[in-house]
Structures are given as structure tokens and as C-alpha cells.
C-alpha positions in Angstrom: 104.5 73.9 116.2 106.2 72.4 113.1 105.0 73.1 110.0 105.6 71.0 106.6 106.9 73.3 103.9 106.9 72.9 100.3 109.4 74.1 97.4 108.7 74.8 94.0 112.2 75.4 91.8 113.5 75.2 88.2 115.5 72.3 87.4 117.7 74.2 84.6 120.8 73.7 86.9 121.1 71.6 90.2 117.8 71.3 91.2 115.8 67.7 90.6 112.2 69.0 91.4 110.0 69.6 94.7 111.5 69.8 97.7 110.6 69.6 101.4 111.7 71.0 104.7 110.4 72.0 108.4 109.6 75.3 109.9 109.3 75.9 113.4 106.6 78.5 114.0 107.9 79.3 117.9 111.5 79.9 116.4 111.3 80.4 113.0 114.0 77.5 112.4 114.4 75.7 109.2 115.2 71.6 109.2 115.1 68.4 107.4 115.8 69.4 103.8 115.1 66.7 101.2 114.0 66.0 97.8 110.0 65.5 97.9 109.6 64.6 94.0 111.4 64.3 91.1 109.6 66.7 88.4 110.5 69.0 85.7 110.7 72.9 86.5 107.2 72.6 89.0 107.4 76.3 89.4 104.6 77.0 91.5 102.5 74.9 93.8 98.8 74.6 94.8 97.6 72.4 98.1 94.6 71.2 98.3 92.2 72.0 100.9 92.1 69.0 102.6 96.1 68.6 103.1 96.0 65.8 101.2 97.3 66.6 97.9 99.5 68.9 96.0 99.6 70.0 92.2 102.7 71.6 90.6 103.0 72.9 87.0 105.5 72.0 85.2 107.2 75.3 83.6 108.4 73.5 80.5 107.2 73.7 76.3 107.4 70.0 75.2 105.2 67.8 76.7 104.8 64.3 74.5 105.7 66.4 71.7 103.6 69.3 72.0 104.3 72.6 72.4 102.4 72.6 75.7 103.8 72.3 79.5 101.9 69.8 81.8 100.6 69.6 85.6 101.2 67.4 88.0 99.0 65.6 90.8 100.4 64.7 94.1 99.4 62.6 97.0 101.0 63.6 100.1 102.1 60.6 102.0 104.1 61.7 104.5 103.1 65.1 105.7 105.9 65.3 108.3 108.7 64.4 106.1 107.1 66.0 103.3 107.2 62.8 100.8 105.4 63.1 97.9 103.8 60.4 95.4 103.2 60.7 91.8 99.3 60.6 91.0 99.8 61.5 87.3 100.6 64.1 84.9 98.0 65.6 82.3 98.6 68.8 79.5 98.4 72.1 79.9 97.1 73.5 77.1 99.9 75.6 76.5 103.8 76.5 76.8 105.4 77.6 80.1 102.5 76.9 82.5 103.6 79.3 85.7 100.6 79.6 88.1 97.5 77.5 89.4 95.0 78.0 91.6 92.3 75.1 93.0 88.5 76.1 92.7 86.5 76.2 96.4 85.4 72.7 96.0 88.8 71.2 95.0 87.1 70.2 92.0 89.2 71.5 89.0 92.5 73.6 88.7 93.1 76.7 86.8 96.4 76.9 85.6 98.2 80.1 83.4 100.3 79.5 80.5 102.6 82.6 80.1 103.9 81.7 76.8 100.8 80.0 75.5 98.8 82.9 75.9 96.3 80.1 77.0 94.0 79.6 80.4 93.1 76.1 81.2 90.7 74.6 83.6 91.2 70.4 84.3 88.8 68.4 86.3 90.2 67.3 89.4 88.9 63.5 90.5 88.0 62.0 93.8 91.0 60.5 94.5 93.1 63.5 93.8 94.1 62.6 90.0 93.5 65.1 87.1 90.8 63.9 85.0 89.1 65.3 81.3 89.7 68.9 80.7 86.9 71.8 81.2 88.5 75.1 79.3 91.4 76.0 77.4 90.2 79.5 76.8 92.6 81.5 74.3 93.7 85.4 75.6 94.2 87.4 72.5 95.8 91.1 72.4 98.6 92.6 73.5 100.7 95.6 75.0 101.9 98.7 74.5 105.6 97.0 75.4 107.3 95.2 72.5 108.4 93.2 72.1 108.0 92.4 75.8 104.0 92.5 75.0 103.4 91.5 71.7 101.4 88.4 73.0 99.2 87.9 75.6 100.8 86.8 78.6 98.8 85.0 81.4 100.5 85.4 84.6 98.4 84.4 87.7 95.1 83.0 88.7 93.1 84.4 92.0 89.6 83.8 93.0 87.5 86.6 94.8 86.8 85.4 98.3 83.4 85.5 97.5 84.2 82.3 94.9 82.4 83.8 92.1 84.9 84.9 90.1 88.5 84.4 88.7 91.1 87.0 87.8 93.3 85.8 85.6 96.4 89.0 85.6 97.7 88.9 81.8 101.2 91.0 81.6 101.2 90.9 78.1 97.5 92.6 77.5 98.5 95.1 80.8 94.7 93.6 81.5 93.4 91.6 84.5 90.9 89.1 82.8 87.3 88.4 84.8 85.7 85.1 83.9 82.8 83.6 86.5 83.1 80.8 87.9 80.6 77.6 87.1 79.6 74.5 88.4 82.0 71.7 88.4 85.0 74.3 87.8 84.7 75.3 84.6 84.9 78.9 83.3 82.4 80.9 82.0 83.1 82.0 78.2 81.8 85.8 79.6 84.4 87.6 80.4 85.2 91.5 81.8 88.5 93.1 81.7 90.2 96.0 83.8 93.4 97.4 82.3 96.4 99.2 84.3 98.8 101.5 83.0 100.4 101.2 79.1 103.2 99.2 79.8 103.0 98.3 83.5 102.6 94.3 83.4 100.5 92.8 85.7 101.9 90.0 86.9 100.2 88.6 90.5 97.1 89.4 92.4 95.8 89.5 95.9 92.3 90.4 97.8 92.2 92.0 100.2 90.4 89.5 103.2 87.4 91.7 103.7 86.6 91.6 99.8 86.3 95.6 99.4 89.7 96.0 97.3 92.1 93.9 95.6 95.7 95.2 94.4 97.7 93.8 91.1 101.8 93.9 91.5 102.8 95.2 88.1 106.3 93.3 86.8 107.9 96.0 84.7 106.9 99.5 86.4 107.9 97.8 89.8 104.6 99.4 90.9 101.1 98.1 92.8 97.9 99.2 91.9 95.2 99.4 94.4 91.5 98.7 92.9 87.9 99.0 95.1 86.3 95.9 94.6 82.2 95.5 93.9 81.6 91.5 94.8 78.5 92.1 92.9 79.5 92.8 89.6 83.3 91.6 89.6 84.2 94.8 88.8 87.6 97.1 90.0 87.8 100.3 90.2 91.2 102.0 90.7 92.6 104.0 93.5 96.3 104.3 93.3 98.9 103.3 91.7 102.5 102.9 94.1 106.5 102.1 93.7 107.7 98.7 95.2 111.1 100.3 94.9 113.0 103.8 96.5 112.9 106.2 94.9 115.6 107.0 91.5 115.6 102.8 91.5 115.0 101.6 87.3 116.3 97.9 87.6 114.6 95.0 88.1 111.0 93.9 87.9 108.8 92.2 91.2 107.8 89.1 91.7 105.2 88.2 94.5 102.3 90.0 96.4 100.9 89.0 100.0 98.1 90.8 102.4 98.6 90.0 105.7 95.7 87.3 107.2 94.6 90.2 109.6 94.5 92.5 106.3 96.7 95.6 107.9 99.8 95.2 105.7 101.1 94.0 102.2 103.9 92.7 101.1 105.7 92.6 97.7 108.9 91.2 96.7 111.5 93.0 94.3 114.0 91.7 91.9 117.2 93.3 91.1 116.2 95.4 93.8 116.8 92.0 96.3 114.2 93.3 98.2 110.3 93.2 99.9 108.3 96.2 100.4 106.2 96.2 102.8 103.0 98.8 103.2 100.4 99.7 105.3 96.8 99.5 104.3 94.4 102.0 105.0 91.3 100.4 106.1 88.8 102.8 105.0 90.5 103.7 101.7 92.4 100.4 100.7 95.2 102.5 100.0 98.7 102.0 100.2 101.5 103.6 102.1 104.7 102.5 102.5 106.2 101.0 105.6 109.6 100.1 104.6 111.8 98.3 102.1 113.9 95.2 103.6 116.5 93.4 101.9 115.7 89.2 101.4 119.4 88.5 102.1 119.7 87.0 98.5 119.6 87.2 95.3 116.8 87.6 92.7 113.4 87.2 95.1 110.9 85.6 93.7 107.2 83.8 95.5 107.8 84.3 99.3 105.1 83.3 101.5 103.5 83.6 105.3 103.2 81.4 107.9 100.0 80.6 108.8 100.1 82.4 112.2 100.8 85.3 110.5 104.2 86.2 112.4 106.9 84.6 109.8 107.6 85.3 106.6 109.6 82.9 104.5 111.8 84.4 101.3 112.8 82.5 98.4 115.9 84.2 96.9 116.5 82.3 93.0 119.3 83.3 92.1 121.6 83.0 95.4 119.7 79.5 95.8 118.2 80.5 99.3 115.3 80.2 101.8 115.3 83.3 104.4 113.0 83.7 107.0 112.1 87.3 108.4 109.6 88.0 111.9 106.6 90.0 111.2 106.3 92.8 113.5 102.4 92.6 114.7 101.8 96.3 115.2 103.7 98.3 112.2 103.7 95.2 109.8 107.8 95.9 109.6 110.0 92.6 108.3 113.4 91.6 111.1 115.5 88.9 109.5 115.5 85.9 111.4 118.8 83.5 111.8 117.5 80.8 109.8 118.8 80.4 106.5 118.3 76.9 103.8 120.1 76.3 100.9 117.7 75.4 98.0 118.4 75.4 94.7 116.7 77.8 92.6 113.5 78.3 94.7 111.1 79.8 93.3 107.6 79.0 95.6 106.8 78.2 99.2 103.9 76.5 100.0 103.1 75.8 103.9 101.0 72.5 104.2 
């Protein structure tokens, strides 16, 4: 079947905002590229559960004269041509929003701001719209890195599949951040932190499906660390700690961590290395071994993303301004590049609707 897939860029050079396109899940063929919305740097996109909708942050530090990016709300009114319309736009709370995440009930966002050091939570309305906000819950500390870590940097926001608490990976306190979740989608001012390695910078999350381990992609080591996860208490535990890159490799940092929906592999993506790892998962242990490294056929890889049927996985390359799409092999997890290529520019998140 056809799928309708979503773009997220930064509009510092050619590109005007969200874009659209097709994928074909038999063939793994890209088609009918167009501008979805006209928006300012909407770095990473969130869908809402009920297909209807789509919010973006808007990776900038001025919004009506603040020093503050913004959100955006979306109604999606075309799903197969991927048109978008323009619910509204609401703050932040802080400078360079870069990641969001929808509560279970669709009724707030959480969104990181990297620069503002800053978590926010905003009510999301009926009809789609963002309403009052809930938190805007200041991260103070930093890093053994400077000046790379002299502030707190919030990176990414991931729910345990359990829905009762959010991670919130900070690469500027090497911490990832537990808060509970409450009612309505606001955060809980208790919070519980686990740190990784001086220096390491986590930067995304992923659980694994089964809720017994969850594993943070670390930006500056170019390393995963593998935790054991009690759903209880919100707590992780660490297990290993594993290069994204071969061996000898210092350049570059990651970008992006997937688990596989049947939970055998992972997948991480590699900058300056132009490349994603992919690794086995040991179901007993939840550790990591490596598989193989496969070049993205671009430049600068950053959010790449799987099909829902698991088979496909589709690579957004920044810096060479390119979509490529790579098969899934179903027994070793290993990635073969597909044909299909799409010229985007600056792509920096792929969201499959």
C-alpha cells in the first residue's frame, strides 16, 4: 500500500517548511513530492494518534520577541497528498525547541528546548489546537564537556510504554531526566535522574517494546547505552555501554535511535560517519551486538525512520539534501539500499502518517 510521509527540515537555505511525499510499502518507491506547509525550521514532527493532526516545532529563538521558539498545530486535510492546514502557533517556553512527543490521550505535548534548558508541556484542545500551558519546568546543571555542557541541554522526550512516565535525555547534564506523568498531561514536579558517562551526551531514547530495557544514543562518544528497565519505579539500571561507529573512527556525533517493532534489532544513525549501525538485541540480556554498519548514501544523517510493516527503512541525509530508502532484512536485521532516492532539502525527520 501507499503510505503518506511527512518531512521535517530547516529552512536556513532552500527549504520553505514541511514537506510531503508517498512511499510504496510493496516497492519501497518514493513519489509526489510537494510543499505541505509553510513554517519556520519545524525540525521534528509528532502525529497524533488519530491521523488527524500533526504538530511541528519550530527550531528558532525569536518568537514575538521572545527569546523562545514556538509549536505548531496542524490539521491534516488531505492525507493522500499530504496537505496540511495551519491550526495555530503557541510558545515554547524556550530557545531552539527540537523534539515533542504527544501524551497517550492526545491531550498535551511535551516539547524540549535544547537551548532553553527548558521542558514544556501545552494542553492540546479537542479540535486539535494548542490551548493554555501545563509546565515549563526549568533543567539546571551541567556537564563535564565545556563549553559543549555548560547548560543543560534538553534533547528528546519518550514515554515508557507503560504511560507512566517521561524521559526527557538532557545532553548537557549527561542525565536522562524522569518526571511522572499526570492527569490532563501535565508533569509531575518529582523528578529522578540516571546519568551516563562524563561527557557522553545523551541525545535520543528508545524502549525497548516489551518494557524490560530502554537504550540512550549518546551524541558526542558516538556510543549507546543499554539500561534494564523497572516499570515500577521508573528506574534504569545500566548494562553496556557500545560504539555506533568502527573501530579507530573520532569524527562525527549520531543522531537517531530506532528498535525494530518485533524488538530484535536497533538501529542508530551516524554523522560524519554517513552511516546507520545496526545491532542485534539479546532478548534475555537487552544487550547489544553489532550487526553491521551501512552507509545512508548521503550526507550528514540525521532522524531516519521505519515503515510501519517493519520491512523499510527511510534515511534522511541533511546535508546532501536526501531521502534514501534501505530493505530490512527480517531474519539478521541487516540494511540493503533500495533504488529509491528524493531530493529534500535539508531533511531532518520522517514521520509515516
Amino acid at each position: 500500500m501507499k503510505r503518506t510521509v511527512f518531512l521535517g527540515t530547516y529552512t536556513r537555505g532552500e527549504s520553505k517548511g514541511i514537506y510531503s511525499c508517498r512511499f510504496d510499502d510493496a516497492t519501497g518507491a518514493l513519489s509526489g513530492f510537494r510543499l505541505a506547509a509553510e513554517t519556520p525550521s519545524p525540525s521534528f514532527l509528532a502525529l497524533h494518534p488519530n491521523g488527524k493532526f500533526l504538530y511541528a516545532v519550530n527550531e528558532t529563538d525569536d518568537y514575538e520577541g521572545t527569546s523562545s521558539g514556538s509549536v505548531t498545530a496542524y490539521r491534516i486535510t488531505n492525507a493522500e497528498g499530504g496537505v496540511l492546514e495551519k491550526l495555530n502557533t503557541v510558545s515554547s517556553h524556550g530557545a531552539h525547541p527540537c523534539h515533542l512527543a504527544l501524551t497517550p490521550g492526545a491531550d498535551a505535548v511535551i516539547i524540549a528546548n535544547y537551548t532553553g534548558s527548558t521542558v514544556a508541556a501545552i494542553e492540546i484542545r479537542d479540535d486539535g489546537s494548542l490551548g493554555k500551558t501545563l509546565n515549563r519546568i526549568l533543567h539546571k546543571g551541567s556537564g563535564a564537556l565545556k563549553p559543549r555542557q555548560a547548560e543543560p541541554h534538553p534533547h528528546a522526550v519518550n514515554l515508557d510504554p507503560a504511560n507512566r512516565f517521561v524521559f526527557i535525555s538532557d545532553l548537557g547534564m549527561d542525565q536522562i531526566i524522569r518526571y511522572e506523568l499526570e492527569e490532563g498531561g501535565r508533569l509531575s514536579e518529582r523528578r529522578g535522574a540516571t546519568g551516563v558517562d562524563p561527557g557522553a551526551g545523551p541525545r535520543h531514547f528508545a524502549f525497548h517494546p516489551k518494557a524490560e530495557f530502554g537504550y540512550v544514543l549518546n551524541e558526542i562518544t558516538r556510543t549507546i547505552t543499554a539500561f534494564g528497565y523497572n516499570s515500577s519505579s521508573g528506574e534504569l539500571t545500566e548494562l553496556q555501554t557500545i560504539s555506533t561507529v568502527p573501530d579507530g573512527w573520532s569524527r562525527g556525533s549520531t543522531a537517531e535511535i530506532f528498535i525494530h517493532p518485533g524488538g530484535r534489532f536497533l538501529y542508530a544513525s551516524n554523522r560524519g560517519h554517513d552511516s546507520i549501525a545496526c545491532f542485534h538485541i539479546h532478548q534475555g540480556s537487552g544487550k547489544l551486538s553489532l550487526v553491521e554498519i551501512e552507509k545512508t548514501g548521503g550526507q550528514t544523517p540525521r532522524n531516519f525512520n521505519l515503515d510501519p510493516s517493519g520491512k523499510w527503512i527511510i534515511a534522511a541525509n541533511q546535508s546532501s539534501g536526501d531521502l534514501h530508502v534501505f530493505s530490512i532484512n527480517q531474519e539478521t536485521g541487516a540494511l540493503s539500499p533500495a533504488a529509491s532516492r528524493l531530493e529534500v532539502p535539508a531533511p531532518v525527520c520522517v514521520v509515516f502518517l
